[in-house]
C-alpha positions as CSV (number, residue, x, y, z in Angstrom):
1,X,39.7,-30.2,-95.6
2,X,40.1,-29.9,-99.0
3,X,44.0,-28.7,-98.7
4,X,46.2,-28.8,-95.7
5,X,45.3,-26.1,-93.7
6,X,48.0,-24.7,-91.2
7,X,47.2,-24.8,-87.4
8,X,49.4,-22.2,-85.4
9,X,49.8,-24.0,-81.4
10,X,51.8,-21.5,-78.9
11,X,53.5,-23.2,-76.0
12,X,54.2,-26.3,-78.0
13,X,56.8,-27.6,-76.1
14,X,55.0,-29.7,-73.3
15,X,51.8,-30.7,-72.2
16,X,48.7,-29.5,-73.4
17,X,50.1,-27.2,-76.3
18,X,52.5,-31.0,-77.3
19,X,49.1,-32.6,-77.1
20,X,47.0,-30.7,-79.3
21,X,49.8,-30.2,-81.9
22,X,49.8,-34.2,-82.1
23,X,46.2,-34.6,-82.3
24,X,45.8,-31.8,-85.1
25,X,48.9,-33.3,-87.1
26,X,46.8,-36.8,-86.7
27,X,43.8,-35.0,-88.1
28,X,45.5,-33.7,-91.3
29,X,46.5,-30.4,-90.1
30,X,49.9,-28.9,-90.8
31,X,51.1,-27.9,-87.3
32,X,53.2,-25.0,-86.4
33,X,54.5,-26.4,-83.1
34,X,56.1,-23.4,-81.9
35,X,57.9,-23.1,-78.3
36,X,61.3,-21.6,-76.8
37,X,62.3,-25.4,-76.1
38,X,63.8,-26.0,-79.5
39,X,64.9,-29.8,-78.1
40,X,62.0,-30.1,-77.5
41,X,60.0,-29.4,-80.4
42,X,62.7,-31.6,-82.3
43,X,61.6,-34.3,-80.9
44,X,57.7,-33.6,-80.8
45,X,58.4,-33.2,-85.0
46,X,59.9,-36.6,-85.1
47,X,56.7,-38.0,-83.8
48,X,54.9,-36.8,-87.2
49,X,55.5,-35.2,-90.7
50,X,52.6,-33.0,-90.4
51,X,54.6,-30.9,-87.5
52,X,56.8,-27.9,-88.2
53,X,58.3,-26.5,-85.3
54,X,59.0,-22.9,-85.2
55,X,61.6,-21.1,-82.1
56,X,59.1,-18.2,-80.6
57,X,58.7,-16.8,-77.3
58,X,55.3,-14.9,-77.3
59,X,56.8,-11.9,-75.2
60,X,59.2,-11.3,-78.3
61,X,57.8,-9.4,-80.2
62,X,60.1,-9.8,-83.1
63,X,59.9,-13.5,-82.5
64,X,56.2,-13.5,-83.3
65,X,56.7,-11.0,-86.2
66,X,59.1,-13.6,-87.9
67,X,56.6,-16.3,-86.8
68,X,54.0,-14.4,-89.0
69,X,56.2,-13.2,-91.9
70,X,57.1,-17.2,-92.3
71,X,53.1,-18.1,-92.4
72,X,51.5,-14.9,-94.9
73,X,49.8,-16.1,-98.0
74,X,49.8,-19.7,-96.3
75,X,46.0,-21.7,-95.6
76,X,46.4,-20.4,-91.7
77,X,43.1,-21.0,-90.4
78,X,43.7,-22.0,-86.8
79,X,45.2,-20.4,-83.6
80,X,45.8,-21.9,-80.3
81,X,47.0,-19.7,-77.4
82,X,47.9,-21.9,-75.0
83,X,51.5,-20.4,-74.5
84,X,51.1,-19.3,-70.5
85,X,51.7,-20.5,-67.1
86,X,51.3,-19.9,-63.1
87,X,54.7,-18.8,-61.3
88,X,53.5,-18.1,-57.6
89,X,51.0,-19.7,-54.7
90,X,51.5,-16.6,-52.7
91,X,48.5,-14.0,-50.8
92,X,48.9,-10.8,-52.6
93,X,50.0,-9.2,-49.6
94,X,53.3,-11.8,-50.0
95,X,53.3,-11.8,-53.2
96,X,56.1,-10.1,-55.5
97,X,55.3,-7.5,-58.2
98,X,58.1,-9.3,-60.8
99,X,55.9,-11.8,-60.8
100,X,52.6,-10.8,-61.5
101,X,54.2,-8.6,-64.7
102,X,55.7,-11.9,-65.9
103,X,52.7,-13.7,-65.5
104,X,50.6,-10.9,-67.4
105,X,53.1,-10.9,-70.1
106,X,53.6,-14.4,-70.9
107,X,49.4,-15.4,-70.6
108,X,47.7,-12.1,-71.7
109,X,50.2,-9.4,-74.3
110,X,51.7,-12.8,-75.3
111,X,47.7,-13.8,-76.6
112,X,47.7,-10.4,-77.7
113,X,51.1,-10.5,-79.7
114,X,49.6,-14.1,-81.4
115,X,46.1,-12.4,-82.3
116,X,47.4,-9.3,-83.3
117,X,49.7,-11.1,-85.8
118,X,48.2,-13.9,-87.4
119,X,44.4,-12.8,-87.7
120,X,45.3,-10.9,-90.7
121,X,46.7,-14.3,-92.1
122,X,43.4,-16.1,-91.6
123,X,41.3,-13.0,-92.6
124,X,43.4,-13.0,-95.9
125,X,42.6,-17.2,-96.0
126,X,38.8,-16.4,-95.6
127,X,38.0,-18.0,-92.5
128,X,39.8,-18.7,-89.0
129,X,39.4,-19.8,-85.6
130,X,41.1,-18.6,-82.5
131,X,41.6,-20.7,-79.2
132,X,42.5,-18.8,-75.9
133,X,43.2,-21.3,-73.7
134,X,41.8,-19.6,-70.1
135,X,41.2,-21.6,-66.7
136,X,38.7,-22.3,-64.6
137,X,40.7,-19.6,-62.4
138,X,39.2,-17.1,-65.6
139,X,35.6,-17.7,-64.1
140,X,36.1,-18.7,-60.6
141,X,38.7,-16.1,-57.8
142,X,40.2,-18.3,-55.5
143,X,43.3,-17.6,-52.6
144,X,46.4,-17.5,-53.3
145,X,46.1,-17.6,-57.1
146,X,46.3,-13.5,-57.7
147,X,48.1,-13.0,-60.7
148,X,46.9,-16.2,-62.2
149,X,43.4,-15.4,-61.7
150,X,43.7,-11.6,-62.8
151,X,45.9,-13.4,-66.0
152,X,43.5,-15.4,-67.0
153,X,40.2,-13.4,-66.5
154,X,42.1,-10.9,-69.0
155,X,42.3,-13.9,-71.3
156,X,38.5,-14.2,-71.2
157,X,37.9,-10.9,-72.0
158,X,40.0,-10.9,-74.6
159,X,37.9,-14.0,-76.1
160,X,34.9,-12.3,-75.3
161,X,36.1,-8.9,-76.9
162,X,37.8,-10.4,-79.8
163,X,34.0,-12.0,-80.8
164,X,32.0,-8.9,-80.5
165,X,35.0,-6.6,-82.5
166,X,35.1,-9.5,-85.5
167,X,31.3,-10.2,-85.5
168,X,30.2,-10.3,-89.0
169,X,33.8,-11.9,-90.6
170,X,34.5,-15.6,-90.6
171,X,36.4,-15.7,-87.7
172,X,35.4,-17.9,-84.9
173,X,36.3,-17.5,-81.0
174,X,36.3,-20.0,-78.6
175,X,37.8,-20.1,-74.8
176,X,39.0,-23.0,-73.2
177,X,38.8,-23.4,-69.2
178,X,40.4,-26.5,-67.7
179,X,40.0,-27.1,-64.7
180,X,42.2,-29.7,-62.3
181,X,44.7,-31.0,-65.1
182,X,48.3,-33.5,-64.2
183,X,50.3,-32.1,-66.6
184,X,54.6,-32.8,-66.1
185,X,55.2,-29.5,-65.7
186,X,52.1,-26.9,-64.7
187,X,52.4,-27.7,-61.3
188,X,56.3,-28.2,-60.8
189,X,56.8,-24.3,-62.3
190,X,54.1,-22.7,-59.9
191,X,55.6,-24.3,-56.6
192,X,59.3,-23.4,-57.7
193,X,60.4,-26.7,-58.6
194,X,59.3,-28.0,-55.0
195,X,57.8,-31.5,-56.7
196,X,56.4,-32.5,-53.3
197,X,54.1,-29.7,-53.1
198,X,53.6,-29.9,-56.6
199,X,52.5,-33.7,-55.8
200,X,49.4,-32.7,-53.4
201,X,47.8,-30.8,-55.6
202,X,46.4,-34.0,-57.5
203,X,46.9,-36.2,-54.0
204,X,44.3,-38.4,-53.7
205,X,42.2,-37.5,-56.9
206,X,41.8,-41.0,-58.6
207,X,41.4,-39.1,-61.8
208,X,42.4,-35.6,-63.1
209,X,42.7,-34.9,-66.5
210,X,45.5,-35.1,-69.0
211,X,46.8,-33.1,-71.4
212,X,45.1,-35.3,-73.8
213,X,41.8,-34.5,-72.8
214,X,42.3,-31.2,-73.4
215,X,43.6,-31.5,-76.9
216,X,40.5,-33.0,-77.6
217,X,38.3,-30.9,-76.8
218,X,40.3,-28.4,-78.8
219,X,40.2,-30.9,-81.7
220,X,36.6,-30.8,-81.0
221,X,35.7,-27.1,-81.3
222,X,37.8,-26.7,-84.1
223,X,36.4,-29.3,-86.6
224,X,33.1,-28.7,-86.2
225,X,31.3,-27.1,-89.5
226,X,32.5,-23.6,-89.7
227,X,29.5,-22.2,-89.1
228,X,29.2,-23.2,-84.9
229,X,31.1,-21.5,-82.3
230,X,31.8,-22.7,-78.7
231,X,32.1,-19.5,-77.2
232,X,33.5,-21.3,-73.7
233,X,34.4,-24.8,-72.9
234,X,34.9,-25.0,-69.0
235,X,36.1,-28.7,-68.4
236,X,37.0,-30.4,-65.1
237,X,37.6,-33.9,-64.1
238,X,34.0,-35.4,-62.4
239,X,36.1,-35.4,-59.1
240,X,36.3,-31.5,-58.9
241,X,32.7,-29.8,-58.3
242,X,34.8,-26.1,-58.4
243,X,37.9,-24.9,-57.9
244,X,37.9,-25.2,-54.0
245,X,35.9,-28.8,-54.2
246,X,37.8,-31.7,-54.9
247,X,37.1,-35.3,-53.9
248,X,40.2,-37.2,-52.6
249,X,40.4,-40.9,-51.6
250,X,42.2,-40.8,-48.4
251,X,45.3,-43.3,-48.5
């Protein structure tokens, strides 16, 4: 990079977005780590000069408007969406309503807010990439994942769209799918709190991923010459063939 260009993560706060933001600030990237978790982002900044942390909840839409106003005219040339999250477990026919509009705002008009405000930035830098971060639950329906599912399969279509509307400018659009990932928190928010059953979802898998593994296949796709896209990355620890096949050791 022949100047510091600026890399814009969403959901900075924890797990895979605090990962990424640390591996891009290692890579020479200034890092707008931006989060509702100030305390949080204070201390992720203290781990590195090269992160800035920026106050933004993606379903505010004058959060994200100040977020852009603070980057225009600056070498923005990256955008990860990884701001999101599961809420429920619940059959649709159990499942409430609340939560399915939270989920949809948070994961899908939240990456729409982000795009919709710092294209323009990179489009005014000259080049740009955007990251949605999806799920394997974008590719694959499974029970009692609802909402998530229909959240994230909007997120891939937004990818997909995004590519064939901005075909022809340097702008590149990749989607990234994790699959079966032990993050602190992922887990712990989807099951209420309820850490136990937030425990069996990795039980017996000797190996899931980490939040690290993630950030670098972002860190991946990103530096690579401008002129190769990975449209969609869908990654899973060797131990899960598909969303419903997992191999667990048995204690």
């Amino acid at each position: 990079m022949s100047q510091k260009e600026i890399a814009v993560v969403s959901g900075a706060s924890s797990g895979i977005g605090a990962a990424t933001a640390r591996l891009l600030a290692k890579n020479g990237y200034h890092v707008i780590a931006a989060a509702r978790r100030v305390d949080r982002l204070k201390a992720l900044a203290g781990e590195d000069s090269n992160i800035e942390i920026f106050e933004l909840d993606v379903t505010n839409q004058g959060q994200v408007d100040s977020l852009a106003a603070h980057l225009k005219g600056k070498p923005v040339s990256i955008l990860i969406n990884n701001a999101g999250g599961a809420f429920d477990s619940a059959e649709i026919m159990n499942s409430e309503p609340d939560l399915w509009r939270k989920t949809y705002e948070v994961n899908v008009i939240g990456t729409v807010r982000m795009v919709k405000a710092i294209t323009p930035i990179m489009q005014a830098f000259g080049r740009g990439h955007i990251v949605v971060m999806s799920s394997t639950a974008a590719h694959r329906t499974y029970e009692t994942g609802g909402n998530y599912v229909a959240a994230k399969q909007a997120e891939r279509t937004i990818a997909e769209t995004l590519r064939l509307e901005l075909n022809g400018q340097e702008i590149r659009i990749t989607e990234i799918a994790p699959g079966m990932v032990k993050t602190d928190e992922f887990a712990k928010v989807r099951f209420g709190g309820d850490l136990e059953k937030a425990a069996k979802v990795y039980e017996g898998v000797a190996k899931p991923l980490t939040d690290a593994d993630i950030a670098e296949t972002i860190r991946w796709s990103v530096m690579l010459p401008h002129h190769i896209n990975i449209d969609s990355m869908i990654i899973r620890p060797v131990a899960q063939a598909a969303n419903h096949k997992v191999h667990r050791v048995k204690p």
